[in-house]
TIFIBA-504490 format. One record per residue (C-alpha): residue in one letter; x, z, y. Coordinates in pm, whole numbers, plus 32768, in hexadecimal, padded with zeros to 4 digits. Last residue first. Layout:
<sites>
AXZY/...
</sites>
This chain:
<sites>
XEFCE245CB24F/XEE862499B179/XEDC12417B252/XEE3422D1B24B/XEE6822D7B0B7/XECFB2323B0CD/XECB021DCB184/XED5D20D1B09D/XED0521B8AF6F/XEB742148AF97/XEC1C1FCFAF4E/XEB281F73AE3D/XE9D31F7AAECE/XEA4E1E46AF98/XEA401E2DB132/XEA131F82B132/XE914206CB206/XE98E218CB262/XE91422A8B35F/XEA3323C5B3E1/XEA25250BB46C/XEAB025B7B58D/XEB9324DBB602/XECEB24C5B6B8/XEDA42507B5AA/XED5623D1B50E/XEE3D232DB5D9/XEEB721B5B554/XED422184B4CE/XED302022B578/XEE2A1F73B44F/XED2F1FF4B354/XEC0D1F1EB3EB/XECD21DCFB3D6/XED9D1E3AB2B0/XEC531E84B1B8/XEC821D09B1B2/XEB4F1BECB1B3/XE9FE1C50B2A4/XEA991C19B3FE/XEA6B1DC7B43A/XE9DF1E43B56F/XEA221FD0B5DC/XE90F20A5B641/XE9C621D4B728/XE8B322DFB716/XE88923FAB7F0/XE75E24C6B710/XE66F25BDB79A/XE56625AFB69E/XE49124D2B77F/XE561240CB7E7/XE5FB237FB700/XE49D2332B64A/XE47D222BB73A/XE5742199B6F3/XE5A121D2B598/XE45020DDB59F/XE4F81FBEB696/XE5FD1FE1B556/XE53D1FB9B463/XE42E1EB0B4D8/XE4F31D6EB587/XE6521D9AB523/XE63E1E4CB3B7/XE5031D54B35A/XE5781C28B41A/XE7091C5DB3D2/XE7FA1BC2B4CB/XE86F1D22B512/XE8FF1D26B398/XE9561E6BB2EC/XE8BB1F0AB416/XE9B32049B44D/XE94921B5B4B7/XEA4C22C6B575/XE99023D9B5D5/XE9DB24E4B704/XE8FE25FFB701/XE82A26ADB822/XE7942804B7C5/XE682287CB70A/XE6092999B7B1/XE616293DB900/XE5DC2800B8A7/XE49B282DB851/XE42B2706B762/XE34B2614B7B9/XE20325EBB6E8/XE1E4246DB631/XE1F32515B4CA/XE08F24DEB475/XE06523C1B53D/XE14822CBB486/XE21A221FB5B1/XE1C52094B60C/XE2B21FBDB5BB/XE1F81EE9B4BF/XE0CB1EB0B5D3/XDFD51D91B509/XDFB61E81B3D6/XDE341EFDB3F3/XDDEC1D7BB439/XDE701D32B2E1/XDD421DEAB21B/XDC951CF8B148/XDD571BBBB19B/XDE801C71B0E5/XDF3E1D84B114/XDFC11E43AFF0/XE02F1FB7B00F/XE17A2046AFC6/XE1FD2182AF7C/XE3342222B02D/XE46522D2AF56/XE51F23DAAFCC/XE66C23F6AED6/XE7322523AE76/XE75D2465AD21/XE6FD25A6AC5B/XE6252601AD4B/XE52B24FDAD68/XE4672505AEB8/XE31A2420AECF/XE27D23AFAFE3/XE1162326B078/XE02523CFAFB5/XE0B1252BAF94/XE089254EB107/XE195255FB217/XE1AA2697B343/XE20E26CDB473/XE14427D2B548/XE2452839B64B/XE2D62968B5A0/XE2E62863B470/XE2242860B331/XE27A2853B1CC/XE2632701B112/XE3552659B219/XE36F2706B366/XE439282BB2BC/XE47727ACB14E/XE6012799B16E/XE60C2913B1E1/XE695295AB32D/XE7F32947B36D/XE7A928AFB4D2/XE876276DB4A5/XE8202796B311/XE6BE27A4B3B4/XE6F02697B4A1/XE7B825A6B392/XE69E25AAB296/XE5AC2563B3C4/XE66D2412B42D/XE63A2363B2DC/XE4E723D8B28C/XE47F2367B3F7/XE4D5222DB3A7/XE4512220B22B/XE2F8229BB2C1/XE2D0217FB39B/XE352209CB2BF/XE23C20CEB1F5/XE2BE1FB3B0EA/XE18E1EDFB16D/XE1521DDAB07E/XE10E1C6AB0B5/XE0001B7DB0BB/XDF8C1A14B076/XDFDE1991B1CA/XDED4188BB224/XDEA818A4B390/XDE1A1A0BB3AA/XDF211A80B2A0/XE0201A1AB3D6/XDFE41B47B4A7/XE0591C0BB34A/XE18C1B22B340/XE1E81B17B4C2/XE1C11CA0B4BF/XE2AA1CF2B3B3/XE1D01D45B279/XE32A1DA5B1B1/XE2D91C95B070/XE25E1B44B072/XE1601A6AAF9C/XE12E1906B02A/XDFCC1868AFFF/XDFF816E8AFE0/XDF1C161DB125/XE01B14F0B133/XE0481518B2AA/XE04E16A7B25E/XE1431687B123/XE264159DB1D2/XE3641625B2C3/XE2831729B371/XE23117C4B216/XE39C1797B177/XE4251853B2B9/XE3211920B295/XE36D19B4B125/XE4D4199BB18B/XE4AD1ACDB292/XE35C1B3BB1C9/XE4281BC2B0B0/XE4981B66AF43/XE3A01A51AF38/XE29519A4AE7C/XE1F4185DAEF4/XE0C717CAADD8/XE030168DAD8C/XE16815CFADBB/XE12D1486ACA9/XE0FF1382ADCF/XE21513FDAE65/XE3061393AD2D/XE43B12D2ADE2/XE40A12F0AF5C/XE3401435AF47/XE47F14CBAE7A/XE5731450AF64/XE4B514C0B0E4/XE448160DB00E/XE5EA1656AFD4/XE62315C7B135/XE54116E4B1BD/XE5CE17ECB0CB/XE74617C3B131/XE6CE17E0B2AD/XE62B1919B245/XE75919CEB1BB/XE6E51AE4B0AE/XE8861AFDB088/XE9A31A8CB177/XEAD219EEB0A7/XEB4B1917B1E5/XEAD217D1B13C/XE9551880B11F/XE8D11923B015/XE744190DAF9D/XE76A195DAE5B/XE6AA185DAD96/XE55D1811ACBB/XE4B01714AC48/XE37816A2AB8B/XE31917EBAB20/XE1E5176FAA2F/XE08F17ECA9FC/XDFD31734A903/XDE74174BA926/XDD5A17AAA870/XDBB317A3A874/XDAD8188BA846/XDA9E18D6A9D3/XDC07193EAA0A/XDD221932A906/XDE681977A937/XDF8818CBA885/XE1091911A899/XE2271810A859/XE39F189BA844/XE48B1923A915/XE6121937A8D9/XE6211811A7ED/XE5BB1719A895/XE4B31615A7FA/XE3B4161EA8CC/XE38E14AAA8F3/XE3A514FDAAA7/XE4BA15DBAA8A/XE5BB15E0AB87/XE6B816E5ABEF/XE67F181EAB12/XE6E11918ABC0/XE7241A71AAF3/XE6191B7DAAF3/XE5DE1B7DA971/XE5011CA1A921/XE5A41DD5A89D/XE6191E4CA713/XE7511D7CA742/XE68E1C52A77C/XE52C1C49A774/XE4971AF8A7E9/XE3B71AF0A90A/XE2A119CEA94A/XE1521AA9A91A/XE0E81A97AA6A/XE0BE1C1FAABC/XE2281C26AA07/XE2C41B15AAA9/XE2891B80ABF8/XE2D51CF5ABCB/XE4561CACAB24/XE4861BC3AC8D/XE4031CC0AD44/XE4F11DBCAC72/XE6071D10ACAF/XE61F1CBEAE0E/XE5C31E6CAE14/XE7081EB1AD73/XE7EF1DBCAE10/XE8E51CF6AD48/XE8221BACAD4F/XE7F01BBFAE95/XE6A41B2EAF4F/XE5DF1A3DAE40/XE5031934AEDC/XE3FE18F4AD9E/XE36C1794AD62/XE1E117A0ACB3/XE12316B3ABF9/XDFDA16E9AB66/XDFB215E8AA51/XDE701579A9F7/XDEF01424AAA4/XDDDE143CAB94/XDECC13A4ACC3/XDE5714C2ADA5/XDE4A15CDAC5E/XDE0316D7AD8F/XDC9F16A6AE20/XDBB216D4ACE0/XDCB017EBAC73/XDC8618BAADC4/XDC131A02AD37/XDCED19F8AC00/XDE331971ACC0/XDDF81A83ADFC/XDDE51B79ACDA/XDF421AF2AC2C/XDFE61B04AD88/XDF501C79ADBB/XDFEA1CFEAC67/XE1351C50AC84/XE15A1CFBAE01/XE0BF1E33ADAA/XE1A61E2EAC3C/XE2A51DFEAD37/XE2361F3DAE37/XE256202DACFC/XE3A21F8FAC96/XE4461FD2ADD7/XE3BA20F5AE57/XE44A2139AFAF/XE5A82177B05C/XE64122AFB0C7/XE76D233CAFF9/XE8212494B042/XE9532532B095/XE96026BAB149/XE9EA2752AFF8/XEAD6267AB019/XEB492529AF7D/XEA172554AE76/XE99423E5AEBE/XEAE52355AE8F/XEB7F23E4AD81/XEA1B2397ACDB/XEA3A2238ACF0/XE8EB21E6AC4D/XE8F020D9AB15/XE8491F87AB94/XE9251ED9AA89/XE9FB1DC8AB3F/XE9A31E42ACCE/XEA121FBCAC4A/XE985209AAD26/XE982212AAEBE/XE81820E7AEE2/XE80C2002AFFE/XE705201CB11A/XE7722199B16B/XE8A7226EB120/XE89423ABB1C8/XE9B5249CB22D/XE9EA25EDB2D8/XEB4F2664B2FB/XEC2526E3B217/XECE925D3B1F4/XED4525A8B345/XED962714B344/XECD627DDB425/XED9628C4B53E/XED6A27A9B62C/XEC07279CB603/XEBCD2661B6EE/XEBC926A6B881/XEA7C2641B936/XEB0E2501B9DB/XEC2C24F4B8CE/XED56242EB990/XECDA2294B980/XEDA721ADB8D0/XED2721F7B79F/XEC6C20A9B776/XED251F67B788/XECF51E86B86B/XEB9F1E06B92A/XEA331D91B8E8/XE9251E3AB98B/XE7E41E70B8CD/XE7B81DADB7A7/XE6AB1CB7B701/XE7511BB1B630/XE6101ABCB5D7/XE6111A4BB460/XE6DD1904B42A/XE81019CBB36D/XE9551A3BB378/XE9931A30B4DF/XEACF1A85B4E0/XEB251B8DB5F3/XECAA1B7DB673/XED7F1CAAB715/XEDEC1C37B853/XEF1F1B35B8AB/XEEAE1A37B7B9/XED8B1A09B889/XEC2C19DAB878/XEC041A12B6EF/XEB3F1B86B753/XEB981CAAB69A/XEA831DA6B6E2/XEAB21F22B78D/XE92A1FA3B7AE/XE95A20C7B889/XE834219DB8F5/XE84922BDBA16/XE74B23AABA3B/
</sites>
């Protein structure tokens, strides 16, 4: 079945231009102009209304990036429009909780300068992104350094902070073995390059290459947003100097790494949340009911657990749960793009037809989107029967990606995942032409 992934590339002024937003490795299939160019290979619903047609946000939570409020506009487009993504706060309380563990177990080996402080810098990914929020929220509240404000924990940066004295965190203790220790966020940034790309790795390296220069000595303790900028600061400076670093997304470079000194990371069952975001489109595609293949089973034998996903209705939003990997378990996680075997049977196509999908990569420079996701909706493609043309954002304007939906018509369905949580009506107001 044919795959398309259309990506910008900066090669020539005379094609449509790629940035590459970030340091992580851009992993695409062929590059090449703008997608739609193509006549419908298995013919789109042409007596379907663009906005009538099947749609699924995924990645970003179409919201408000100020208050974290849902845009529900957005998410109840159609009666066809849903939201795939994962748990956000249950996998950052994982993430706080499993740093703060690592600290207790460890304590003879962390305090390196034996201050009786227990330093840690945090790499923050977007500061107006749901889940960059709440890993930065779950951090400070299994270390005790949040501050309330506004009834929620304090996610803003905090820049540096080695006297604890900012304003946006404050001092936490823990105490291991009877005796206590401060624990103090000793900095904290987004990590945003020149070009206004988010969770950018590069950004993160030369943040750990500054903060090591000045106060290394006093760096007990890596935190990050995701693995992308959690390695970058790992490769850069915390395996030479032996510092666990804490990641998020358990790409395969991170979890391989957690035999060299990686702290850990947490799986956000990608797995499940790429098949959740194709199967919602095959049974609107089929006008089956939502659950089929989800919580109810398929004709092929399809079917998720209770333990691994969540659906709330009244945000018509799958959510995936998350599991920690650490030392204990990471060689269960060393294949991130590997399909979920309970929903890895292929669909008849006889019965469920061929579909043409139009899906976007908010940024094809991505590690986690680039390098797990979307090798993951590949193979899922193909098993429900799905043509898809994956599209390559730079990573900064919803224009990029927008620009490349110039003939909806031509698809069946439609996947979306925004550059910012905001700009949900950027894409609906195409559809609804």
């Amino acid at each position: 079945m044919k795959k398309k992934f259309v990506a910008l590339t900066m090669a020539s002024l005379l094609c449509f231009s790629l940035a590459a937003c970030s340091s992580n490795d851009s992993s695409s299939d062929d590059a090449g102009s703008s997608a739609g160019t193509d006549s419908a290979e298995e013919g789109a619903s042409s007596d379907v209304a663009n906005k009538d047609k099947p749609l699924v946000w995924f990645n970003r939570q179409p919201s408000n990036s100020s208050t974290g409020e849902l845009d529900m506009t957005a998410l109840s487009f159609n009666d066809d429009t849903y939201y795939v993504g994962f748990d956000a706060n249950q996998g950052a309380e994982l993430q706080g909780t499993m740093i703060k563990e690592y600290i207790e177990e460890n304590i003879d080996e962390i305090d390196r300068n034996g201050d009786g402080v227990i330093g840690y810098v945090l790499a923050i990914g977007d500061i107006g992104h749901n889940d960059s929020i709440a890993r930065t929220r779950g951090v400070r509240k299994a270390l005790g350094t949040g501050v309330e404000k506004d009834g929620e924990i304090n996610s803003e940066p905090i820049g540096t902070n080695t006297d604890g004295s900012a304003s946006a965190v404050q001092d936490g203790s823990i105490e291991v073995n009877g005796k206590k220790y401060v624990v103090r966020e000793l900095a904290s940034q987004e990590m945003k390059n020149s070009a206004g790309a988010t969770w950018d790795a590069a950004t993160a390296g030369n943040a750990i290459g500054t903060w090591s220069s000045s106060f290394g000595k006093e760096i007990d303790i890596i935190a990050s947003n995701n693995d992308g900028m959690g390695m970058s600061m790992f490769n850069a400076w915390s395996k030479d100097n032996k510092v666990p670093t804490f990641g998020y997304d358990a790409n395969s470079d991170a979890v391989a790494a957690i035999a060299e000194g990686y702290g850990g990371t947490i799986s956000q069952h990608a797995d499940v949340q790429a098949y959740l975001t194709l199967r919602v489109l095959r049974n609107a595609l089929d006008g089956a009911d939502v659950d089929t293949g989800i919580g109810t089973a398929d004709d092929a034998g399809n079917v998720l657990s209770d333990d691994v996903y969540v659906y709330n209705a009244d945000e018509r939003s799958y959510y995936a749960l998350n599991v920690a990997v650490t030392a204990d378990n990471y060689q269960d996680f060393t294949d991130s793009t590997k399909i979920y075997e309970p929903v890895s049977a292929q669909l008849d196509e006889g019965t469920h037809a061929s579909k043409k999908v139009w899906l976007n990569i908010y940024n094809a420079s991505d590690n986690f989107l680039s390098s797990t996701y979307q090798p993951l909706l590949q193979n899922y493609d193909d098993l429900l029967n799905l043509d898809i043309d994956y599209i390559g954002g730079d990573g900064q304007t919803e224009s990029n990606i927008t620009n490349r939906l110039g003939n909806p018509a031509q698809y069946d369905a439609f996947a979306i995942n925004m550059v910012k949580t905001d700009n949900a009506a950027s894409y609906t107001a195409l559809l609804s032409q």
